[in-house]
N, C-alpha and C positions, 0 to 999 in steps of 0.2 A: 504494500500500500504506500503510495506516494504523498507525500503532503507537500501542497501548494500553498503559497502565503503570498499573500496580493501585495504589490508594491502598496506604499504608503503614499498617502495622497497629501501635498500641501494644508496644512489650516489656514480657512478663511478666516479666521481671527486672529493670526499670529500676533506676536507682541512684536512690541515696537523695541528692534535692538539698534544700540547708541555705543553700548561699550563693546571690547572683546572681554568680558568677566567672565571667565572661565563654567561657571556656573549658570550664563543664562540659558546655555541651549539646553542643560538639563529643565532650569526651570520653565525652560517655553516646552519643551517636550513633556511635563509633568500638567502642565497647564491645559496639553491639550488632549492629553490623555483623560484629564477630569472633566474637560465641555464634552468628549467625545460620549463618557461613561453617561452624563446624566444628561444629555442633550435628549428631547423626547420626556424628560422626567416627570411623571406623576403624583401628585400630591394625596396628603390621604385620603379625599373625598372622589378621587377618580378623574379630576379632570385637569386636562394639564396646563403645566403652572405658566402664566403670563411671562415672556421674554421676547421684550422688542429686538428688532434687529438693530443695529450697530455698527459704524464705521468709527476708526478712529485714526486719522493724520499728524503727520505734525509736519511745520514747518520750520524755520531757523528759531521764532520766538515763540511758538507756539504752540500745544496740542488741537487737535479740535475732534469734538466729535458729535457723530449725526446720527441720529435714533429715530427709527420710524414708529409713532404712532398716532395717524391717522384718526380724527374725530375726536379729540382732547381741547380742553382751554387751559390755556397756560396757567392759570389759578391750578390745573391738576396735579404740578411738575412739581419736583423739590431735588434742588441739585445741589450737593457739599462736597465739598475739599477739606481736603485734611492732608496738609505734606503735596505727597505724590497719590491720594488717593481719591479718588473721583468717585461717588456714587450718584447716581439718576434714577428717581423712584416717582412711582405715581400712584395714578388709579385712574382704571379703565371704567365709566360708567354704564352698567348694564342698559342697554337698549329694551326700552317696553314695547314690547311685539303687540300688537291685538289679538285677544283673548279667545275674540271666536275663530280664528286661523289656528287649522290644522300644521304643524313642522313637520317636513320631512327631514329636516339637515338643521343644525346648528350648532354654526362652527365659533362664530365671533364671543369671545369670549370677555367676562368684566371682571374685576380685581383689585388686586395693588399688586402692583410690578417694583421688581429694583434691579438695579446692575450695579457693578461694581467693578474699575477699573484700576489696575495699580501700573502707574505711570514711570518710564526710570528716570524719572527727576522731578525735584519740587516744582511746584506751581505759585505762583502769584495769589494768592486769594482774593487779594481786593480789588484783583484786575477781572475775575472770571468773568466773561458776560454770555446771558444763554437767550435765547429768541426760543418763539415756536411760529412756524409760518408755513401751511400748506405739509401739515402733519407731520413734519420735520422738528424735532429739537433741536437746535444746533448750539453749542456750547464751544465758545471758545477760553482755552487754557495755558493764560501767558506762562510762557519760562519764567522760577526767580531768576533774578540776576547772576545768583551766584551760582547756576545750574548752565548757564550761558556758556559758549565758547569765547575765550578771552585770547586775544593776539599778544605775543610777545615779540618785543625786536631781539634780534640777535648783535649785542654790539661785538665788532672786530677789528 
């Protein structure tokens, strides 16, 4: 009997690497060994649990990142920093269907959501600023300063 074992496919969520720390590809390979495990995951009532989708960038000063949830007012949203750690949490308000319709399907779900991203560098707190526009979050996540790439001359 042969055993075949499938190439490994990229995570679409990979982390965001900056340093060569000898330890991050463990920890991105541990990282996505645990979305992979509970991705699909059920909660104990049977139905499963609210996780918006997600992008996250960064650019020279800053992270950003972009959560889809579709049909929210930004009064729903609650977004904290702490350090390098970003969480985005809400709640999805259940939709009142009419009563005398028969469902055959129902898929969209209501809750409280959260995400949680650990960034590899501090953030600005007082700088964060987050929108919602056309079911988009979007949150931008200044570099501190001191997280910055700083130039040095070389005197000779």
């Amino acid at each position: 009997m042969t055993t075949k074992i499938a190439p490994r496919l990229e995570p679409s969520n990979a982390s965001i690497r900056t340093t060569r720390d000898p330890f991050n590809s463990l920890r991105e390979e541990m990282n996505d060994l645990i979305s992979r495990m509970w991705s699909g995951y059920e909660g104990t009532s049977g139905v499963r649990q609210l996780s918006p989708a997600l992008d996250v960038s960064e650019t020279e000063s800053a992270y950003e990142v972009q959560m889809d949830s579709p049909g929210e007012d930004s009064k729903d949203f609650d977004v904290q920093v702490h350090g390098n750690v970003v969480t985005l949490s809400g709640h999805r308000h259940e939709v009142h269907e009419d009563k005398s319709k028969t469902f055959h399907r129902v898929e969209r779900r209501s809750g409280s959501f959260s995400r949680t991203l650990t960034l590899p560098c501090d953030v600005n707190a007082e700088d964060v600023e987050a929108k919602y526009s056309n079911g988009v979050l979007s949150v931008t996540l200044p570099k501190s300063e001191k997280s910055k790439p700083k130039k040095i001359s070389v005197n000779g």
